[in-house]
N, CA, C and O atoms as CSV, one atom per row, in Angstrom:
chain,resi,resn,atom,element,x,y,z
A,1,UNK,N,N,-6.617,9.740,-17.796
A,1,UNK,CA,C,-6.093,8.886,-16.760
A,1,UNK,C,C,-5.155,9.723,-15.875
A,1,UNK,O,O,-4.219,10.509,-16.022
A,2,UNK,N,N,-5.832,9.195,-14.938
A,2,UNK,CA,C,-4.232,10.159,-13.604
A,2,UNK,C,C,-2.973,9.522,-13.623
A,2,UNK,O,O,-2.951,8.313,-13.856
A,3,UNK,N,N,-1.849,10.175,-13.403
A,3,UNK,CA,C,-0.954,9.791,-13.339
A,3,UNK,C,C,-0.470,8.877,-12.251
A,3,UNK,O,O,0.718,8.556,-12.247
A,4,UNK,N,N,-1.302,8.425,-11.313
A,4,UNK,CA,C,-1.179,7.561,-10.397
A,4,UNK,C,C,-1.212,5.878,-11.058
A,4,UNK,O,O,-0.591,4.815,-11.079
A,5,UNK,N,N,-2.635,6.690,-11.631
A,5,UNK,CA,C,-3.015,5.030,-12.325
A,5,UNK,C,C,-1.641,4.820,-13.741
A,5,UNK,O,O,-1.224,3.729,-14.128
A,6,UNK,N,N,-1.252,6.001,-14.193
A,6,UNK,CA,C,-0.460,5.432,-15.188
A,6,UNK,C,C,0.831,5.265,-14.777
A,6,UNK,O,O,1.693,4.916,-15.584
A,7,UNK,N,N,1.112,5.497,-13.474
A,7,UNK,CA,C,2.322,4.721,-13.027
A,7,UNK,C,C,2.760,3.069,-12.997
A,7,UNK,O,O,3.785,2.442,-13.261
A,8,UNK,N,N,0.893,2.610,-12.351
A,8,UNK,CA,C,0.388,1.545,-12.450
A,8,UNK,C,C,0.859,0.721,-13.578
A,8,UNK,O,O,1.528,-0.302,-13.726
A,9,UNK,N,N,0.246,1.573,-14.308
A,9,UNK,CA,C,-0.063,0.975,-15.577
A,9,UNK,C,C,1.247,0.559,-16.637
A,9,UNK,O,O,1.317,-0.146,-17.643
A,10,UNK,N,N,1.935,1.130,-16.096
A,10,UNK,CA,C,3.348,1.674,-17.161
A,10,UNK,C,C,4.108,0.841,-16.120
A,10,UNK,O,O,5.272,1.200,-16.299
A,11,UNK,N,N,4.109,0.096,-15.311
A,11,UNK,CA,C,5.339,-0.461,-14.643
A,11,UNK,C,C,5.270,-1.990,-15.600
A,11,UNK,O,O,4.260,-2.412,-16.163
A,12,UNK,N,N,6.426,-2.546,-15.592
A,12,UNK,CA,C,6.850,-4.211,-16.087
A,12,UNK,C,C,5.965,-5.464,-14.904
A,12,UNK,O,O,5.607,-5.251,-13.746
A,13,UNK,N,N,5.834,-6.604,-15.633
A,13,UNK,CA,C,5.713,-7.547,-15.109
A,13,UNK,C,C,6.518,-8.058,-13.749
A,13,UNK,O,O,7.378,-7.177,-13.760
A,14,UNK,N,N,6.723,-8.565,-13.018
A,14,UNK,CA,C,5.164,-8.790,-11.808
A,14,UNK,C,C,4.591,-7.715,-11.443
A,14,UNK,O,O,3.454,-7.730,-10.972
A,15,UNK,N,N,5.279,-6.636,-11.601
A,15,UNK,CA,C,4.659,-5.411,-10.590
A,15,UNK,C,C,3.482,-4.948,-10.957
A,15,UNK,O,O,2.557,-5.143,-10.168
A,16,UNK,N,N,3.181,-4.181,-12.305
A,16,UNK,CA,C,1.937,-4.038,-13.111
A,16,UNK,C,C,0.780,-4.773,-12.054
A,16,UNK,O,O,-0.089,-4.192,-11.404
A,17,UNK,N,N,1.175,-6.767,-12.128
A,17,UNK,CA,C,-0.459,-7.119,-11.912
A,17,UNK,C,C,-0.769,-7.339,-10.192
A,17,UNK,O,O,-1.852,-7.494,-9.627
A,18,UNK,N,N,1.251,-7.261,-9.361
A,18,UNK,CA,C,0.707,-7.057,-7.971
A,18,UNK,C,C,0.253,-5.973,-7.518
A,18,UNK,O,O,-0.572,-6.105,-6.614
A,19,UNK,N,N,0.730,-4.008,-8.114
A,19,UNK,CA,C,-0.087,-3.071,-8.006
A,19,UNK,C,C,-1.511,-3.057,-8.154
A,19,UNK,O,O,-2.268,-2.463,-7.386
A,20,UNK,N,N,-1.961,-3.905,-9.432
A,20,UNK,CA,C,-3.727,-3.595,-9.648
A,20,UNK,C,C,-3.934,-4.477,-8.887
A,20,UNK,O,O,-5.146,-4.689,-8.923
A,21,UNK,N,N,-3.397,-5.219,-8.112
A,21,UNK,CA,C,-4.091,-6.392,-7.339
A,21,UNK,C,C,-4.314,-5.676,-5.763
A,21,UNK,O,O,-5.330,-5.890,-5.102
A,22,UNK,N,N,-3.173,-4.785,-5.290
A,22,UNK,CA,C,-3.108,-4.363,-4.096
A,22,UNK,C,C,-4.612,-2.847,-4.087
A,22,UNK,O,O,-5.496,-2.393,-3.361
A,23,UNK,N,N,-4.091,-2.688,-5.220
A,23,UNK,CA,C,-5.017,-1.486,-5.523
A,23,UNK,C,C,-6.506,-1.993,-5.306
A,23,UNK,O,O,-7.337,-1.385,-4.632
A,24,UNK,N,N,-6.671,-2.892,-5.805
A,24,UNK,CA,C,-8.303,-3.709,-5.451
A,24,UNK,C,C,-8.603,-3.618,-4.185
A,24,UNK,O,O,-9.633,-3.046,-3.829
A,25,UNK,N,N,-7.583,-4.274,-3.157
A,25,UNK,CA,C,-7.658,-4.983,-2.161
A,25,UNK,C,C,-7.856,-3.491,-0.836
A,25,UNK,O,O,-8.497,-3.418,0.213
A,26,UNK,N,N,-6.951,-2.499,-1.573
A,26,UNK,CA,C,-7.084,-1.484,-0.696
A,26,UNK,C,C,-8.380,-0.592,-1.305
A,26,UNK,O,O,-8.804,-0.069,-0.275
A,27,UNK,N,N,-8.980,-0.270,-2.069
A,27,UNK,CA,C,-10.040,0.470,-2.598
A,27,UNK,C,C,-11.508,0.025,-2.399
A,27,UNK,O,O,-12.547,0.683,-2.368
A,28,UNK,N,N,-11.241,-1.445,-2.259
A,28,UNK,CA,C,-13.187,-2.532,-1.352
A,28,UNK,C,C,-12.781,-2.301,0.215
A,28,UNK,O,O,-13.620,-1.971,1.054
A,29,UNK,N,N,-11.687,-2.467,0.453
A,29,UNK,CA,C,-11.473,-2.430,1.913
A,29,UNK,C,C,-11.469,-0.572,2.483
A,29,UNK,O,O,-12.206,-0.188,3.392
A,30,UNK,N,N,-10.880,-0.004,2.027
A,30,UNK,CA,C,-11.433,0.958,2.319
A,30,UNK,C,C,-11.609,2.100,1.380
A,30,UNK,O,O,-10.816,2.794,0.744
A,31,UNK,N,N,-13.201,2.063,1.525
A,31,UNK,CA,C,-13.784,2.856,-0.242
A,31,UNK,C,C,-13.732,3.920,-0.120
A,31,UNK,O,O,-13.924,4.444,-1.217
A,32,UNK,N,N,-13.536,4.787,0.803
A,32,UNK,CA,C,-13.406,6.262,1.101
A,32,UNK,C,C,-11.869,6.579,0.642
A,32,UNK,O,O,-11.511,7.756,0.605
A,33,UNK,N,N,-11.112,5.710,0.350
A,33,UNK,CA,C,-9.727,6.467,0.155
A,33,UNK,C,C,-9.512,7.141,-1.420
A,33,UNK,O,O,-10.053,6.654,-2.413
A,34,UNK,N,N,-8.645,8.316,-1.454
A,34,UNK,CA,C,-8.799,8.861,-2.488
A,34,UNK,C,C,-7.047,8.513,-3.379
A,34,UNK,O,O,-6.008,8.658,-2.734
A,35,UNK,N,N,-7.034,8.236,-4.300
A,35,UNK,CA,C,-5.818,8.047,-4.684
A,35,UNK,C,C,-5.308,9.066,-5.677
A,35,UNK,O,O,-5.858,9.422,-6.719
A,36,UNK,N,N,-4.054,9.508,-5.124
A,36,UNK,CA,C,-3.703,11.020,-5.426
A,36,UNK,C,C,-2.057,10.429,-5.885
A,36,UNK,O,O,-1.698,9.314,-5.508
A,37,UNK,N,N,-1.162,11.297,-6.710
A,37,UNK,CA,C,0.451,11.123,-7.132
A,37,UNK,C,C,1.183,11.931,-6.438
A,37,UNK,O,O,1.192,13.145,-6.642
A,38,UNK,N,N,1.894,11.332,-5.520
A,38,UNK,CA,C,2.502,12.462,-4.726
A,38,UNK,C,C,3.754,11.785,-4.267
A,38,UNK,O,O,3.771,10.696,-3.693
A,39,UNK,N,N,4.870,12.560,-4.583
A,39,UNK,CA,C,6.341,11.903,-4.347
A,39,UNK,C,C,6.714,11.387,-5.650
A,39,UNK,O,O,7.919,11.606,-5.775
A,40,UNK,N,N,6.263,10.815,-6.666
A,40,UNK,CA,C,6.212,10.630,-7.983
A,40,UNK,C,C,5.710,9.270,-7.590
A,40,UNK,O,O,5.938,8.446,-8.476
A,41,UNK,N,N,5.153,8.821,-6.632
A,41,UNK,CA,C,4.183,7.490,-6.710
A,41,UNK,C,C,2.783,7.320,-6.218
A,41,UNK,O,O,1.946,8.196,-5.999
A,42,UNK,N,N,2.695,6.095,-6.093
A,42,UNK,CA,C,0.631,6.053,-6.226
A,42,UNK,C,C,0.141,6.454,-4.347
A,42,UNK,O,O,0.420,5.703,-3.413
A,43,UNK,N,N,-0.366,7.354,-4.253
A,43,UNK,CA,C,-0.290,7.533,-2.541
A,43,UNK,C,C,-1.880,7.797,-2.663
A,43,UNK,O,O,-2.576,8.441,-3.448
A,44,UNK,N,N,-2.185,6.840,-1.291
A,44,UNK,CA,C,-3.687,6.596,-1.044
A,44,UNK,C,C,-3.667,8.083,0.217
A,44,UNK,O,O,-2.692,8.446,0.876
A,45,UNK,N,N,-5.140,8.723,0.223
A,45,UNK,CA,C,-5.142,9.479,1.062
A,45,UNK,C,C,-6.549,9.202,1.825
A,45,UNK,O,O,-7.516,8.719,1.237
A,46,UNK,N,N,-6.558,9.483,2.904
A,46,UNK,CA,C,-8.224,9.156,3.351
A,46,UNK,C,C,-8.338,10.213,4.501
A,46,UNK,O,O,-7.454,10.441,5.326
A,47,UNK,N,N,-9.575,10.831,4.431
A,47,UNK,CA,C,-9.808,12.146,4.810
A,47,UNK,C,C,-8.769,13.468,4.972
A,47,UNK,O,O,-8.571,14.235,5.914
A,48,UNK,N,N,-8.209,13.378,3.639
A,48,UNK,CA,C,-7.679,14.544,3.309
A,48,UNK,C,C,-5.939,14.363,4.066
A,48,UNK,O,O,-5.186,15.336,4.045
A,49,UNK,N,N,-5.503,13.062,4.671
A,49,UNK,CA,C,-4.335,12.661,5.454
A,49,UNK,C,C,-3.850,11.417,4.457
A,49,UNK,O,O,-4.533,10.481,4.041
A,50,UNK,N,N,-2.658,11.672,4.249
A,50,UNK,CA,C,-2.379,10.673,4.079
A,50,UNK,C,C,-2.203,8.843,5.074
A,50,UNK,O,O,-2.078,8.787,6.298
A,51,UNK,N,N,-2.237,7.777,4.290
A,51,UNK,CA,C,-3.003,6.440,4.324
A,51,UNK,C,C,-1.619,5.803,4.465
A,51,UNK,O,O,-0.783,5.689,5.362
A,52,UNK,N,N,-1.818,5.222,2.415
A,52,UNK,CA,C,-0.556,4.719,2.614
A,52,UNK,C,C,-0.103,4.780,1.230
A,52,UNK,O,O,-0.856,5.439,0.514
A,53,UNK,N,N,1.000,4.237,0.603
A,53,UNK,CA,C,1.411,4.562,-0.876
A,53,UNK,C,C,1.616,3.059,-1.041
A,53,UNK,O,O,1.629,2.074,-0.302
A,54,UNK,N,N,1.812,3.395,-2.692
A,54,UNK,CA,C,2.419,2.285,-3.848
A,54,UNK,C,C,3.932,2.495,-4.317
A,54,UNK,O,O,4.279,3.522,-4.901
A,55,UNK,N,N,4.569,1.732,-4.100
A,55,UNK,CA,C,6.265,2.212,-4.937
A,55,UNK,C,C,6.513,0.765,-5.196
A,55,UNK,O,O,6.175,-0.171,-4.472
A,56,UNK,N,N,7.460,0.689,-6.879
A,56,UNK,CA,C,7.761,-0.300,-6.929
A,56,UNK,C,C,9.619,0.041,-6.782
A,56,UNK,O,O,10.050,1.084,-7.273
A,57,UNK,N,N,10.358,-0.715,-6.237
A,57,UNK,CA,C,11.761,-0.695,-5.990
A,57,UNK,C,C,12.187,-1.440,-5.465
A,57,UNK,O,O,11.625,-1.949,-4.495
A,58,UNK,N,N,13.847,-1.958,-6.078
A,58,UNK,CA,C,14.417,-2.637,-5.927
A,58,UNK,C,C,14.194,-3.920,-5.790
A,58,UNK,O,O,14.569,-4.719,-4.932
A,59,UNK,N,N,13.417,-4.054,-6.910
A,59,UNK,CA,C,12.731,-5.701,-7.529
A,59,UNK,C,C,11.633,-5.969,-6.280
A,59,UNK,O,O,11.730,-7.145,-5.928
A,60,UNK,N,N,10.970,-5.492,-5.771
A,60,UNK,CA,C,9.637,-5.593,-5.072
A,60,UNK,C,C,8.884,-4.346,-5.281
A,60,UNK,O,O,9.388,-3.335,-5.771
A,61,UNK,N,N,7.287,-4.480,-4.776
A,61,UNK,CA,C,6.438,-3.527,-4.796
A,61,UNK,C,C,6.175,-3.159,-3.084
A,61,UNK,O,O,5.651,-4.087,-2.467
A,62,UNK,N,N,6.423,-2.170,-2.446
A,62,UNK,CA,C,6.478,-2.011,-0.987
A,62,UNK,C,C,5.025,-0.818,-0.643
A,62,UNK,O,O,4.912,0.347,-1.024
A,63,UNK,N,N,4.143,-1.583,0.130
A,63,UNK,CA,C,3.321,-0.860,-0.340
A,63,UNK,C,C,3.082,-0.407,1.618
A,63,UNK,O,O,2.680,-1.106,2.548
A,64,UNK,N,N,3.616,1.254,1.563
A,64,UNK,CA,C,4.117,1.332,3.165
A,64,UNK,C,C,2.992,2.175,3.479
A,64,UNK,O,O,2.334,2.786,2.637
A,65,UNK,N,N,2.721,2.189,5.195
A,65,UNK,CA,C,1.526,2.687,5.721
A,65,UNK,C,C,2.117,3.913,6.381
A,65,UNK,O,O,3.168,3.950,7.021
A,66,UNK,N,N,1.200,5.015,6.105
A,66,UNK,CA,C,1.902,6.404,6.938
A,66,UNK,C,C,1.738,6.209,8.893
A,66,UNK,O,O,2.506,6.897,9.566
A,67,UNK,N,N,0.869,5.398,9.533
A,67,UNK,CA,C,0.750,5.643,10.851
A,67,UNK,C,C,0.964,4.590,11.150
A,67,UNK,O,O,0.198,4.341,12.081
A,68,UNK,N,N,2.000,3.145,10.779
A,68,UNK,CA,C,2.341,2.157,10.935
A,68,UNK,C,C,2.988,2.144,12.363
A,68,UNK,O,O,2.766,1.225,13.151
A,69,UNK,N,N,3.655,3.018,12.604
A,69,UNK,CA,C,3.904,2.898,14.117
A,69,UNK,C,C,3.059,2.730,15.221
A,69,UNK,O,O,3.518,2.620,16.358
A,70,UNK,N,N,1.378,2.691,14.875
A,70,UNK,CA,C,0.766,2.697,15.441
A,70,UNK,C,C,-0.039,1.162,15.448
A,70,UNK,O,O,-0.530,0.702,16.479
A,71,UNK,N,N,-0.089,0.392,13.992
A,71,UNK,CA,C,-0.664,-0.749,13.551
A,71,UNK,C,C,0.520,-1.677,14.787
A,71,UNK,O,O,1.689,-1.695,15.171
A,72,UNK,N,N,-0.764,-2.317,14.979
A,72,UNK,CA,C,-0.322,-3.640,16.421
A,72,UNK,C,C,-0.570,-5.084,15.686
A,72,UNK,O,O,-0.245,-6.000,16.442
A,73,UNK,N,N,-1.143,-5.614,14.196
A,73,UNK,CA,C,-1.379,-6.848,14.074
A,73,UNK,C,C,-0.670,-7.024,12.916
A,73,UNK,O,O,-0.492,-6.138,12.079
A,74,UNK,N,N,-0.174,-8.385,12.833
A,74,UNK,CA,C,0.642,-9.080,11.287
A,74,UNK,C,C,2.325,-8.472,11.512
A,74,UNK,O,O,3.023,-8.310,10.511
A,75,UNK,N,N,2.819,-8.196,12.759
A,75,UNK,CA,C,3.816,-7.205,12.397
A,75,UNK,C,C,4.929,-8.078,12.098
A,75,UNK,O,O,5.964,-7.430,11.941
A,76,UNK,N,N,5.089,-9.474,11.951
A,76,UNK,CA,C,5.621,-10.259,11.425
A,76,UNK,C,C,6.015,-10.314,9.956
A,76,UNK,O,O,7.020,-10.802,9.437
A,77,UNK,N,N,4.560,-9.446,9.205
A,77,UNK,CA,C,4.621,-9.174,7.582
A,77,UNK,C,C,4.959,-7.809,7.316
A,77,UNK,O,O,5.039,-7.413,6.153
A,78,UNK,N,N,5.243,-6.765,8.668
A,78,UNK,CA,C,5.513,-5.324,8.141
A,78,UNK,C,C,6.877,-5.291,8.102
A,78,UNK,O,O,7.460,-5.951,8.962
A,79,UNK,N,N,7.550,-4.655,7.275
A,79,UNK,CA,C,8.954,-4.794,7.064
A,79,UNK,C,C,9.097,-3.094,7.599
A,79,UNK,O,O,8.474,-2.110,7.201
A,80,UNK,N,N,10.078,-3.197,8.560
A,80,UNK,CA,C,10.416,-1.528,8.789
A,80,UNK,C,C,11.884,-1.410,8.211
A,80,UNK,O,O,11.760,-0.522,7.367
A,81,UNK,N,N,12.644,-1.642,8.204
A,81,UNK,CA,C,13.926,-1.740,7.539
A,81,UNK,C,C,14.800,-0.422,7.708
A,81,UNK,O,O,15.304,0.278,6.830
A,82,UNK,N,N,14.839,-0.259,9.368
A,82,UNK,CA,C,15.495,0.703,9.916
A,82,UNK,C,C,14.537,1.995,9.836
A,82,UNK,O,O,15.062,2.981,10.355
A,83,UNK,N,N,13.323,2.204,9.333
A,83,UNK,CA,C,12.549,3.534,9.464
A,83,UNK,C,C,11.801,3.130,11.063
A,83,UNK,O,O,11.545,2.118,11.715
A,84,UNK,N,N,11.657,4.612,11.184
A,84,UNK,CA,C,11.386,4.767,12.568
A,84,UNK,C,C,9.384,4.509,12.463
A,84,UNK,O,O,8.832,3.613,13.102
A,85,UNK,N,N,8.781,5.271,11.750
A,85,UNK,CA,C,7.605,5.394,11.978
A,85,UNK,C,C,6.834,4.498,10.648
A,85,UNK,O,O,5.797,3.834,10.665
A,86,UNK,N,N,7.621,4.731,9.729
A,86,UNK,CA,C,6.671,3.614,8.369
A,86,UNK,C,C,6.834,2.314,8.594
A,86,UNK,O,O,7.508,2.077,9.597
A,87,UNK,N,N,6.443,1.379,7.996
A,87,UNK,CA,C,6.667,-0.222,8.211
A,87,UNK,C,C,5.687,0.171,6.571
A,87,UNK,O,O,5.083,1.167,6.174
A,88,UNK,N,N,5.959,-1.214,5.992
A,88,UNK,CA,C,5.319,-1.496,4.564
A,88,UNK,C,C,5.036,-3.309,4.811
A,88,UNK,O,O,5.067,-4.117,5.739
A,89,UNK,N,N,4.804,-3.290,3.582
A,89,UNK,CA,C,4.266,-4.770,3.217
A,89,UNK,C,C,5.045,-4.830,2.139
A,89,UNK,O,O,5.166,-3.808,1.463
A,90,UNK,N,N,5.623,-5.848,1.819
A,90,UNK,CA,C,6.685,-5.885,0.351
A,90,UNK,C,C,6.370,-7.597,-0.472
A,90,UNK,O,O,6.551,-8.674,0.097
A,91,UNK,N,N,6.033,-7.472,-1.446
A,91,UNK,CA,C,5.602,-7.915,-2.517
A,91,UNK,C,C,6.833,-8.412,-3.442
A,91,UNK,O,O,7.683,-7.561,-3.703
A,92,UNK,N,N,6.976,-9.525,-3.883
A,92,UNK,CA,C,8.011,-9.697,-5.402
A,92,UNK,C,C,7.180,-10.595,-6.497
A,92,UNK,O,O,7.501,-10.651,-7.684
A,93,UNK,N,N,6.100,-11.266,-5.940
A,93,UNK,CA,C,5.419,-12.094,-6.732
A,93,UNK,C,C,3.942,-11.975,-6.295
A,93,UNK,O,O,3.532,-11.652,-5.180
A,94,UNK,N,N,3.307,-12.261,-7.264
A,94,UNK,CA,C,1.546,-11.988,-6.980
A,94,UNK,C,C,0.989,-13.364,-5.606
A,94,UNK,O,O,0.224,-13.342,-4.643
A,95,UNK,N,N,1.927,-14.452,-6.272
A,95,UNK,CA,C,1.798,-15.502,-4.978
A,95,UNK,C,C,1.857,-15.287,-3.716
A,95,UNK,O,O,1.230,-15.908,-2.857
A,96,UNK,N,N,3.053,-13.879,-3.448
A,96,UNK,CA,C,3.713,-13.508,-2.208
A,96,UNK,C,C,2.417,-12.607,-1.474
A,96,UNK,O,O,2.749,-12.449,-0.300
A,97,UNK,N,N,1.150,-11.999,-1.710
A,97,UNK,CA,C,0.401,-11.431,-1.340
A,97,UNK,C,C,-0.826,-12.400,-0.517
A,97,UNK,O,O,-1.553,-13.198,-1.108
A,98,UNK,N,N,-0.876,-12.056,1.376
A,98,UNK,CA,C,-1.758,-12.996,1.656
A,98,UNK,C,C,-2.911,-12.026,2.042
A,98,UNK,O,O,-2.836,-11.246,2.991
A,99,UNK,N,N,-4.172,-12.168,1.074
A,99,UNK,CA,C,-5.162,-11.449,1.043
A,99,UNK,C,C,-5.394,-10.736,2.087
A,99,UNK,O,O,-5.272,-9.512,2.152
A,100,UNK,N,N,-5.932,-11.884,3.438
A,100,UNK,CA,C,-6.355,-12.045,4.637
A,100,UNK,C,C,-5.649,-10.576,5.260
A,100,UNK,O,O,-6.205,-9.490,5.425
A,101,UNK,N,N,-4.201,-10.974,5.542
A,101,UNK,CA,C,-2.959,-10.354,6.008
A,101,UNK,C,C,-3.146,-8.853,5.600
A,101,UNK,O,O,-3.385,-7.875,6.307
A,102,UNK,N,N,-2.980,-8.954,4.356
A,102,UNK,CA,C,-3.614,-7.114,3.398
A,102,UNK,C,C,-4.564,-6.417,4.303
A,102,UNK,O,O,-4.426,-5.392,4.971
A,103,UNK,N,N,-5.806,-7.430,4.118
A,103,UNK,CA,C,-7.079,-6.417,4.497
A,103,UNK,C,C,-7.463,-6.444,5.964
A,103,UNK,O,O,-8.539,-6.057,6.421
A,104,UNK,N,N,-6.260,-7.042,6.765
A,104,UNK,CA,C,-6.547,-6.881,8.246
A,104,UNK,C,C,-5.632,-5.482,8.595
A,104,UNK,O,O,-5.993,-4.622,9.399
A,105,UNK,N,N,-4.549,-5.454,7.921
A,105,UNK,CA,C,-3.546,-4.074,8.422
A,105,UNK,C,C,-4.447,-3.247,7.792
A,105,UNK,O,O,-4.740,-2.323,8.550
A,106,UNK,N,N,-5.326,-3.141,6.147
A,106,UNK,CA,C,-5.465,-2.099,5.864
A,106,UNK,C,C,-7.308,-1.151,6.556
A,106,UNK,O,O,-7.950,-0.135,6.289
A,107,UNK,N,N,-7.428,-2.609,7.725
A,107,UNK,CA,C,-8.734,-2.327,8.475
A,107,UNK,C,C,-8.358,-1.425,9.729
A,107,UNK,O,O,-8.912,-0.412,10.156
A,108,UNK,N,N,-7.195,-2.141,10.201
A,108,UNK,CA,C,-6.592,-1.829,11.361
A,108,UNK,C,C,-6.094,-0.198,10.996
A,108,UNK,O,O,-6.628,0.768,11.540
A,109,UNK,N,N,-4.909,-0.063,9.917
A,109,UNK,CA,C,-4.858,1.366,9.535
A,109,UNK,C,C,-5.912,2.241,9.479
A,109,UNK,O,O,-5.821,3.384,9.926
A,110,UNK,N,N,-6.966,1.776,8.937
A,110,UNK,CA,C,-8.347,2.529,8.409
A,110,UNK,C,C,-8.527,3.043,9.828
A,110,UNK,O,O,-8.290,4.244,9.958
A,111,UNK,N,N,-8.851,2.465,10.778
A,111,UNK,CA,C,-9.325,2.857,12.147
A,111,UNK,C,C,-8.406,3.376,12.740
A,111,UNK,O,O,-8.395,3.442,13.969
A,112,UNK,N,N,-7.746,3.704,12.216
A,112,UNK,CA,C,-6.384,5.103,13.196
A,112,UNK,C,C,-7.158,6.005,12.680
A,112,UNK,O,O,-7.279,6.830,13.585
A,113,UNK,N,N,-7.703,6.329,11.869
A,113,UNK,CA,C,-8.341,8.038,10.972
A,113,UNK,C,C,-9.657,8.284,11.723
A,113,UNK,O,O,-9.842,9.443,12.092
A,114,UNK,N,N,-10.649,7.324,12.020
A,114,UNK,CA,C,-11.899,7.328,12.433
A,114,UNK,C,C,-11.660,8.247,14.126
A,114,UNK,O,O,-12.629,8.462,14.854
């Protein structure tokens, strides 16, 4: 097992089942991404650039996009929290995840690389 996935794997309740849940949602949506450990957390890469990562902190799972300064839809759900170029999506409960919302930023991201 990579150490990406056993970051996954090894985190506490909620986070554990909102990571494998985000992890789904980003891996059908876009199947070309490669998931690599880098920074000591789960970081998606797609054509050899980084995408976006997994971190769980400070009682949420923030799961932030590297070219977010560029994503134009949902920006109501991207939390930038004083960073200039990342924005994330932040998670505390599996309820708190709106599918739809996920796989439109992570379509919209996808098509910054193309």
């Amino acid at each position: 097992m990579n150490p990406a996935e056993e970051y996954i794997l090894n985190q506490s309740e909620p986070f554990k089942t909102i990571l494998s849940h985000i992890q789904i949602l980003i891996e059908t949506s876009v199947p070309s991404v490669v998931l690599k450990y880098k920074y000591k957390i789960p970081f998606y890469y797609l054509f050899d650039k980084p995408f976006c990562y997994l971190n769980v902190t400070k009682g949420y799972v923030d799961v932030g996009f590297w070219k977010a300064n560029q994503i134009n839809i949902h920006l109501d759900h991207l939390v930038t929290d004083g960073r200039k170029v990342m924005k994330s999506l932040r998670y505390r409960a599996l309820e708190d995840i709106d599918n739809q919302v996920a796989i439109d930023i992570l379509n919209e991201a996808k098509g910054l690389y193309e």
